[in-house]
C-alpha positions in Angstrom: 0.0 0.0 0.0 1.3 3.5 -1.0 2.2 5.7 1.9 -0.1 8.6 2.2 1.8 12.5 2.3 1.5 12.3 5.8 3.3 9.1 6.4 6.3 9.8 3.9 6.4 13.3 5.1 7.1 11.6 8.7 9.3 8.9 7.8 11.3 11.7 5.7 11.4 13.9 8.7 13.0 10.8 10.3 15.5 9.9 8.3 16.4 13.8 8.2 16.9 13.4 11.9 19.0 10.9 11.3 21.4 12.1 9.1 23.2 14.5 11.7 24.1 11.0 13.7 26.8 9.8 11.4 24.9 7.6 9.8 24.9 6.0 5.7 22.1 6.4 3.6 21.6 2.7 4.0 21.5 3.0 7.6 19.2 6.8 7.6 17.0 4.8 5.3 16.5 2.0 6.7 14.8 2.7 10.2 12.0 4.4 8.7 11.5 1.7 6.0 12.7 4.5 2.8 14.9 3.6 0.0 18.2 5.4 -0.9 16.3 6.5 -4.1 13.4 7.7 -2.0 15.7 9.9 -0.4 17.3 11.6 -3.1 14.5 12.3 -5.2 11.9 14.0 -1.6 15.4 16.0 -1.2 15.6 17.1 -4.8 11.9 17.8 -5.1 11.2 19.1 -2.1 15.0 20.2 -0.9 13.9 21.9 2.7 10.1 22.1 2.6 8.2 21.4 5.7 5.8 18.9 5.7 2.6 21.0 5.5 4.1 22.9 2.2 5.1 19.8 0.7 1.5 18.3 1.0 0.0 21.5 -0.8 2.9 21.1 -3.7 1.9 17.6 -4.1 -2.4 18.2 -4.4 -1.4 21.0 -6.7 0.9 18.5 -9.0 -2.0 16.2 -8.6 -4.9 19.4 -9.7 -2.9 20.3 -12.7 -2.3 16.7 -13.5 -6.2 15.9 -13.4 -6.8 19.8 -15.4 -4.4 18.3 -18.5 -6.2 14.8 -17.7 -9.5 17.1 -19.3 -8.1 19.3 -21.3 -7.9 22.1 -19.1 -4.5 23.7 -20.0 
């Protein structure tokens, strides 16, 4: 099951917690259940967003995806 924005917003706040412990990726990654990948591409989307702001980034992705979806552009 797909993590909602909440839950990945908490498991990247996490694993951000985690990186000032001298930790790996691997190692930030694994405790909250995130892959390396996962990582990388929340920081390079969302770089240092808090969680609220990167929920509304994400419904207005998904709003302009469903707008093109009916021809609304």
């Amino acid at each position: 099951m797909k993590d909602s924005v909440e839950q990945f917003g908490a498991k990247m706040t996490e694993a951000e917690s985690l990186r000032g412990q001298a930790l790996t990726i691997a190692q930030v990654c694994e405790r909250p259940g995130l892959s390396g990948q996962m990582l990388v591409r929340w920081r390079l989307k969302y770089g240092a967003l808090k969680e609220d702001e990167a929920e509304r980034l994400s419904a207005m992705d998904i709003s302009m995806l469903e707008d093109l979806q009916r021809g609304r552009w």
